[in-house]
N, C-alpha and C positions, 0 to 999 in steps of 0.2 A: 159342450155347452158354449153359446156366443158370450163375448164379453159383454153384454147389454145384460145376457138373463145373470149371469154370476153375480154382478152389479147389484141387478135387483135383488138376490138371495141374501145377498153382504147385507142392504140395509132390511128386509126382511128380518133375517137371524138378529142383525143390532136392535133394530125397533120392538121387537119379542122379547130379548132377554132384557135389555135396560130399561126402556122406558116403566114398565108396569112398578117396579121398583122404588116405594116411595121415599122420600129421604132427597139429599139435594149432595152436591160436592163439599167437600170439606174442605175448612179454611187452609190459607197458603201454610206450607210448615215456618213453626215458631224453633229457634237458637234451642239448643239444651245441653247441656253438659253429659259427657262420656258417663256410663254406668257405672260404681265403684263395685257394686256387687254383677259378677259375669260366671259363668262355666255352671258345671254341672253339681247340683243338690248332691252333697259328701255321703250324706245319709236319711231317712226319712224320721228321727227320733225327736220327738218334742222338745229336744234343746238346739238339735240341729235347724228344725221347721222356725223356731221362736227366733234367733238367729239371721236366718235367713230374710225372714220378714220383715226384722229388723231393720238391717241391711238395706232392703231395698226402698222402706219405707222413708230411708236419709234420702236416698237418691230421688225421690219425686218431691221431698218439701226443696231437693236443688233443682230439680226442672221448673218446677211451679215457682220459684223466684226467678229463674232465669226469663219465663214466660211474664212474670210481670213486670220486668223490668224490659222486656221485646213492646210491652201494650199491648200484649194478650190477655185479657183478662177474663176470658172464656178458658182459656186451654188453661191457664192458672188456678181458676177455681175447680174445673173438672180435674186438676193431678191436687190438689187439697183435699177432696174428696176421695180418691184412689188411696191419698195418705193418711185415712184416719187408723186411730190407734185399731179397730176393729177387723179391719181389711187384712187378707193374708195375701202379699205378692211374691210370687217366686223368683219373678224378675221383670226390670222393667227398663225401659231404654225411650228419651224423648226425643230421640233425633229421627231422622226422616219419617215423618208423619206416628211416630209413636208406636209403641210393643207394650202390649201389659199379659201377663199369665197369673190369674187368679185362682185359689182354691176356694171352696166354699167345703166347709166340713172342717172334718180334723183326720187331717192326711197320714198321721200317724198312726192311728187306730182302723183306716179304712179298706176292706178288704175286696172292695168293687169300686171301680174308678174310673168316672166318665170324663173323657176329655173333649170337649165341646167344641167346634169348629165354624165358626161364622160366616156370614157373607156378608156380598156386596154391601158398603155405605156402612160399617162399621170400624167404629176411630175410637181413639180415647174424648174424642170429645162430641162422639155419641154412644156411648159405651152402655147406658142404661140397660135398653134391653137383653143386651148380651148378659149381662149381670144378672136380670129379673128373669131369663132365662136360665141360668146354670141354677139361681135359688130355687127354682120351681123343680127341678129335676134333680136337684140334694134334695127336699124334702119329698118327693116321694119316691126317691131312693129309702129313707130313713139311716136308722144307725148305723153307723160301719161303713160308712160311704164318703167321696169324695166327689166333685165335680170338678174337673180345672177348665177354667175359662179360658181359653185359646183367643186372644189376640196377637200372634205372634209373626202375624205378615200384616205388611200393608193391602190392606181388601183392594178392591177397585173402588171407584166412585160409583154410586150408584146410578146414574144416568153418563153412560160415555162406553166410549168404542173397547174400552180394556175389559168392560163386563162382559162382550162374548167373545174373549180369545183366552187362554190355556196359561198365558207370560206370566201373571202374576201367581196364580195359582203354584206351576213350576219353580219360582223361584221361594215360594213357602216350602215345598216340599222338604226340602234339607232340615229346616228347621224344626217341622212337624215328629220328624221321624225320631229325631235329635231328643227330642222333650220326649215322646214315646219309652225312648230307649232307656232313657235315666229315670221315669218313672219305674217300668220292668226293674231296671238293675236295683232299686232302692226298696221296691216294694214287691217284690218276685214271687209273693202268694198271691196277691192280689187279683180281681179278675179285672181289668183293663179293656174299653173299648172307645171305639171312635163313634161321635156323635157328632154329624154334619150335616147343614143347613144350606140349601142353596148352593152358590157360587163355594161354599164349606167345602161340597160334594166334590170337586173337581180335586180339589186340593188334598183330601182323604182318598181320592183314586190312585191319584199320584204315588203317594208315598206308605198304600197298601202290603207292595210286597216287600217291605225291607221294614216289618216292623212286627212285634211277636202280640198278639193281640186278640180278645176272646169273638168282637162283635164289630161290624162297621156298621152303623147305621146312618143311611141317606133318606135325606128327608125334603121336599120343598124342590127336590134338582133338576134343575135347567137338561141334564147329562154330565158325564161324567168325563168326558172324551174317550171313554172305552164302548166299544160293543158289545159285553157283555161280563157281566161277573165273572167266570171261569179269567180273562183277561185280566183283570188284577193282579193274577197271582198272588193269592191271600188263603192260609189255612183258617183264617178267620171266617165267621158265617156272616154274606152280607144279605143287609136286610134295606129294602125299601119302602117307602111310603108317601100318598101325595093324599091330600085331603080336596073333596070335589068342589069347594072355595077357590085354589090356589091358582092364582094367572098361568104357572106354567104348565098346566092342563094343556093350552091354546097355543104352546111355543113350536113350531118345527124342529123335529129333533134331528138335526142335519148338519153335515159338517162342510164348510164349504174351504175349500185349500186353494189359497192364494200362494204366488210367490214369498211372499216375505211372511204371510201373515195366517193361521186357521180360524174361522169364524165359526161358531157352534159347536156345540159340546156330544152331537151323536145322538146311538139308542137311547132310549127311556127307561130308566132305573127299575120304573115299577111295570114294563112290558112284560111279558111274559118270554119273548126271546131274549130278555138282559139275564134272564135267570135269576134273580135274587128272589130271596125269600120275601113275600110282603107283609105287611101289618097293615092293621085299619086305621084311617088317619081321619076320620069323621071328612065336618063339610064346612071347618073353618077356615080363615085367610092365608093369605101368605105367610106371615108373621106370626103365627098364633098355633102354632104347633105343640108349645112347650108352656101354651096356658095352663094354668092353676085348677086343676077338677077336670083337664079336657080329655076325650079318649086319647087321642096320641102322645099326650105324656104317659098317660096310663103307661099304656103300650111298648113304647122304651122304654121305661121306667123298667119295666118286665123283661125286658129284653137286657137291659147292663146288667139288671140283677142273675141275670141265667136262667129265668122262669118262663122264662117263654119259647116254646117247640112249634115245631107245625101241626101239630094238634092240641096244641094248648092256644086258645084263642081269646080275645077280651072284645065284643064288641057292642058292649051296654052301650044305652041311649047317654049321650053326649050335650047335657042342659047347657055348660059356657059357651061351645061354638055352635050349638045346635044340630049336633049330629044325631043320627039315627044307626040301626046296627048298620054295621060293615061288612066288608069282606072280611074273612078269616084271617090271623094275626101271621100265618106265613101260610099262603093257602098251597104255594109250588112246594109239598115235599119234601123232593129233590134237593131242593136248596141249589147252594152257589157249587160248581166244580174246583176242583185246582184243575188250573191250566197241566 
């Protein structure tokens, strides 16, 4: 390939994955003081969880002063809010552009546990949807359920060149697996699964095969940087799904390898050569996957919980995003291999 066409692939793949992306860069990072609560949850038992939350809940009213006394008074109000007595954080850290890991539920009593993996252009100081995401898929989990909210990398920006390379993604992984592993170790009945969004998906590829886990689900994804399911290396079943709204419909699923740098994230999760299992993800937006009443919360929702097979399917009419039936909830059988 000449270097003129690779050129043009490079911004190609950049202009595909970022731009569509709405959302803008996030402010310059604000001062914060070191976490006093750090390592891994002792135990999962409602004095240990009460505790903990505790704990971390001191540490954001000391970011959020730290931040008002920087003249941030954005990032200060949104760790005030983080820090209300309501909120349950595992942990939290406001230094280089901020970590928050939230549970919604009661992590104590919960015996299926979704851990939610975001993308691009999500911060603590725009964290809303991430939130109004994870509540929509606790409640129709219902009782006995967990969500934890995963901010635990700094995403990319959501318009800029690190949205279609693998860097940041990579360096979540360690952490991803890290939170995985101490949820299993503390709650070992449990049935535990990854639930990824976007740029999410990259980052749940990643750190698929070193993590004990019942479900991946990829949702919204740009690619994964794998060619195929079986490539994870995961006994876990994964599952895809894109909804006929979502800009990444339109993306080139291509990997372009530069000297120093990869651009594009590969196959397409929900191909038929990726091999994942698929679900119906109706024909709402990018964003709107994990709406309130929509088929593809349905859909996962079914899928954390264990009730969904590949011939067990949901693909009622979809009134909040406007969807109509779907394709079958995992139409490939087969399913994913182990490599």
């Amino acid at each position: 390939m000449s270097r003129l066409r690779r050129v043009a692939l490079a911004a190609l793949v950049t202009a595909s994955v970022a731009v569509p992306i709405s959302g803008a860069a996030r402010p310059a990072d604000v001062p914060a003081p070191a976490p006093t609560v750090h390592g891994p949850l002792r135990a999962a038992t409602p004095e240990a969880l009460a505790e903990r939350y505790a704990g971390t809940r001191k540490d954001l009213v000391a970011a959020a002063r730290t931040a008002e006394e920087h003249g941030d008074t954005q990032r200060a109000e949104a760790l005030r809010t983080l820090a209300a007595p309501a909120r349950q954080l595992l942990s939290f850290d406001g230094r280089n552009g901020g970590r928050a890991v939230e549970v919604m539920g009661d992590l104590a009593r919960a015996d299926r546990i979704a851990v939610l993996v975001p993308g691009a252009g999500t911060s603590v100081d725009h964290y809303g949807r991430l939130r109004n995401d994870a509540g929509a898929l606790r409640r129709s989990l219902g009782d006995r359920s967990a969500v934890v909210a995963w901010l635990g990398y700094r995403t990319p920006e959501a318009v800029s060149l690190s949205v279609a390379t693998a860097r940041r993604a990579a360096r979540a992984v360690p952490d991803l697996r890290a939170l995985v592993a101490e949820l299993t170790r503390v709650k070992p009945a449990a049935r535990t699964s990854l639930v990824c969004h976007s740029y999410g998906t990259v980052v749940c590829a990643g750190a698929a095969s070193r993590v004990r886990i019942a479900d991946i689900v990829l949702y919204g994804s740009p690619g994964t940087g794998y060619d195929s399911a079986a490539a994870l290396r995961t006994e876990a079943t994964v599952w895809a799904g894109r909804s006929s709204g979502d800009w990444t419909v339109d993306i080139p699923h291509r990997r372009l390898r530069l000297p120093f740098v990869t651009f594009g994230f590969g196959a397409d999760p929900v191909s038929p050569e990726f091999g994942a299992r698929t679900f119906s993800a109706g024909h709402g937006q990018h964003s709107e996957y994990l709406k309130p009443g929509s088929l593809p919360l349905r859909n996962i929702a079914r899928i954390v919980a264990g009730e969904a097979t590949h011939t067990d399917t949901d693909t009622s009419a979809d009134t909040d995003t406007g969807a109509g039936p779907g394709r079958g909830a995992a139409e490939r059988s087969g399913g994913n291999r182990r490599a």
